[in-house]
Steps between C-alpha positions, in 0.01 A plus 500: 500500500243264613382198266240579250204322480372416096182309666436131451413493114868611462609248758336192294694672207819526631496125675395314124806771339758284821394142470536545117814785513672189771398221275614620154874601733506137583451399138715749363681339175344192588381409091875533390642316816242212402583517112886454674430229722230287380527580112848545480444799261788702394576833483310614164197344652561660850532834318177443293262399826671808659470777246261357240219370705453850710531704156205268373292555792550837450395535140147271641486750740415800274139405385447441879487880569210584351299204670634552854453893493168498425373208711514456919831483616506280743322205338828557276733449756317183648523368143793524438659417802284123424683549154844477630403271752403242255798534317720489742332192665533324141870448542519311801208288353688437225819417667289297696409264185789523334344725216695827563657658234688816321204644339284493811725678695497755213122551474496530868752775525297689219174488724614550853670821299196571327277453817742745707535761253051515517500443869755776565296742287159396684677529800633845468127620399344332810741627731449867368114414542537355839702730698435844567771788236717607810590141577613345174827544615501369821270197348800458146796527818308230694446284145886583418689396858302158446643476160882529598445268818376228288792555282755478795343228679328265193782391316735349737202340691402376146859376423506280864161422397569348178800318667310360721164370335634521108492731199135543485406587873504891456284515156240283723544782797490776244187363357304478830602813602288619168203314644534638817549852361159491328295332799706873674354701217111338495507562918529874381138587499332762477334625152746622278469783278349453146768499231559739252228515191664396164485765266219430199573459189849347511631178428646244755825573424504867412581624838862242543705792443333757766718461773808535314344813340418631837809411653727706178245787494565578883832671514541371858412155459673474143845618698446281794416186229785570329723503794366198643524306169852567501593517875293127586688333175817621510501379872351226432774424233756419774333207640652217232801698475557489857401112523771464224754713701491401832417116415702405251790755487522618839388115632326681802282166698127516409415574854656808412374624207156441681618704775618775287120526362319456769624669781430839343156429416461608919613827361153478326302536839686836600475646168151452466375538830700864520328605138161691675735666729737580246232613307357727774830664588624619169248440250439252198670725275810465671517102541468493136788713423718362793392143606459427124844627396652321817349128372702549222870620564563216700519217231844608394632389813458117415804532222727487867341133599833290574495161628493405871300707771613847353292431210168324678600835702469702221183344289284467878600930542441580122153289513396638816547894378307409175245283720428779745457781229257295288319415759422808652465621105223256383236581746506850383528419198180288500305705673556836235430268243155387644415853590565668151300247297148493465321203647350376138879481392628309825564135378547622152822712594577267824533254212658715291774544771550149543552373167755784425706398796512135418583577131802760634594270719522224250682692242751632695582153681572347140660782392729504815533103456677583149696756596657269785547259271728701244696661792431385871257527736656756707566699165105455487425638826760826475296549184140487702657675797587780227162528295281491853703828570329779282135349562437731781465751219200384382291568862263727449644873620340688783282754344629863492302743757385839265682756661262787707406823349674794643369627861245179492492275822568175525260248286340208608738123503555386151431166493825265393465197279475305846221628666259294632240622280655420149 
């Protein structure tokens, strides 16, 4: 299968989405490595820059919708990739002078999370705008093999970094990668398409609640949101209960535990870059049911960590299953959600999305954080490895083909859920 070409507007796209994917990998965890190092913050403050500040920026993030759906998109994104920019560049300057402190580091973390949650929903609206309906997929694959190889590569290169030139270095790489991102996104060109008209006779705040009505009122979207809510947190649950475990009671090196994260982020690039294919062969339908159910039974798995290379065995081959799946999962995933909602509810829902995951995510992690704290962690993780299990149930089901009256032929194809047209 030769190499599809999106055309250069994509290209512009997809080149600001690396230098900022490959920057924000090299800062990754940066604020509470700083708060560590430099501010000598403990672990309630650690925990409040790393759950609070994002649940914040979420909550600013809701009256956004309205004011990024029906505006031009990319503007948006050029904005507020200069947001996070800015804020990101204000803790180096501060370290600079002495000045940095605890509450800084806080507001930042509420506006870079803020300014991603509106970027990713302008985003997702341009790209549907930009590229033509039978290559969303292959444009979301492209968008999602860049995401996992910034994830595999950023974070060790950000840990030698940070080594080597001090605790600040990656926020300042992280925040000129912003920069360049949005001189990427003005080289774009072209005119872009006129945004949505706001409705009359409403107030500024009355549509806030639109994409969440649109995404519960759609039976497939409100099964795939539900899913995801559950799938993403519970998953992302295991992270502090697996820095716990293999750190402190398992004693694996640090180089290690890196290792055991990063290497199967690669799994990332053959997931994603297989999804169109995928797709084509057996249908969207069927990479719901299957690839979705398969990103989920392998969590139990990390119960059997034991210490030694058995167990950085075992987390790198659990990972890498889970990895793979999700990444060939979230392309499709992305692209059925842009293509069943209605371009005037695009950033709404997109936004919608977005601060539902974060808040899942959130709850779950403190809920999982208590739990390990009564029992163990690996109690913690049998008990996520268990309740991941039955969420398959909530995919939607393939609909049921009306059987043929007697002596008729055979009907035209009935569309699946999947179908390129939905």
């Amino acid at each position: 299968m030769g190499r599809r070409a999106l055309g250069r507007q994509f290209g512009w796209l997809w080149a600001s989405y690396a230098v900022s994917a490959y920057g924000s990998g090299l800062g990754f965890g940066a604020l509470p490595l700083i708060a560590v190092l430099v501010l000598h913050a403990g672990p309630a403050e650690v925990s409040v820059l790393s759950a609070v500040g994002p649940a914040v920026g979420a909550l600013v993030a809701v009256p956004l919708a309205p004011r990024v759906e029906f505006r031009r998109k990319r503007p948006v994104m050029v904005a507020t990739d200069l947001v996070r920019c800015a804020a990101m560049a204000s803790v180096p300057a501060a370290y600079a002078f002495g000045l940095l402190g605890f509450v800084q580091l806080l507001l930042v973390s509420v506006l870079v999370a803020a300014a991603r949650i509106a970027f990713n929903a302008a985003s997702g609206a341009h790209l549907k705008a930009l590229v033509r309906p039978e290559d969303l997929l292959v444009a979301n694959s492209r968008l999602e093999s860049t995401n996992w190889s910034s994830i595999a590569v950023g974070p060790p290169l950000g840990g030698a970094a940070i080594g080597l030139f001090g605790p600040v270095a990656t926020v300042l790489a992280d925040a000129v990668s912003y920069l360049l991102s949005a001189l990427g996104l003005a080289a774009i060109g072209g005119r872009e398409a006129p945004p949505p008209a706001a409705p009359p006779g409403r107030g500024r705040t009355a549509g806030l609640l639109d994409g969440w009505r649109h995404l519960l009122g759609d039976p497939e979207l409100r099964a795939l949101y539900l899913n995801n809510l559950l799938v993403s947190g519970l998953i992302m649950a295991t992270e502090p209960l697996l820095a716990v475990l293999l750190l402190r009671q398992l004693a694996f090196p640090p180089w290690q535990y890196a290792l055991a994260f990063a290497a199967p982020c690669l799994g990332g690039l053959l997931g994603s870059r297989l999804a169109p294919r995928v797709v084509a062969r057996y249908g969207r339908p069927a990479v719901f049911r299957t690839v979705g159910t398969l990103r989920a039974v392998w969590l139990i798995g990390l119960v059997l960590v034991r210490p030694g290379l058995p167990g950085l065995l075992t987390v790198i081959a659990v990972e890498l299953a889970i990895v793979v799946n999700m990444s060939l999962y979230t392309p499709v995933l992305a692209t059925h959600r842009l293509e069943r909602t209605p371009t005037h509810l695009l950033a709404r829902t997109l936004t919608a999305w977005s601060i539902g995951q974060q808040a899942a995510i959130a709850g779950l992690t403190a809920l999982a954080g208590l739990l390990a704290h009564a029992t163990t962690p690996r109690t913690a993780l049998a008990v996520i490895g268990l309740l991941v299990l039955p969420t398959p149930l909530l995919l939607p089901r393939p609909a049921r083909t009306p059987a043929a009256a007697p002596g008729a032929g055979p009907g035209p194809a009935v569309r699946g859920a999947g179908s390129e047209s939905a």
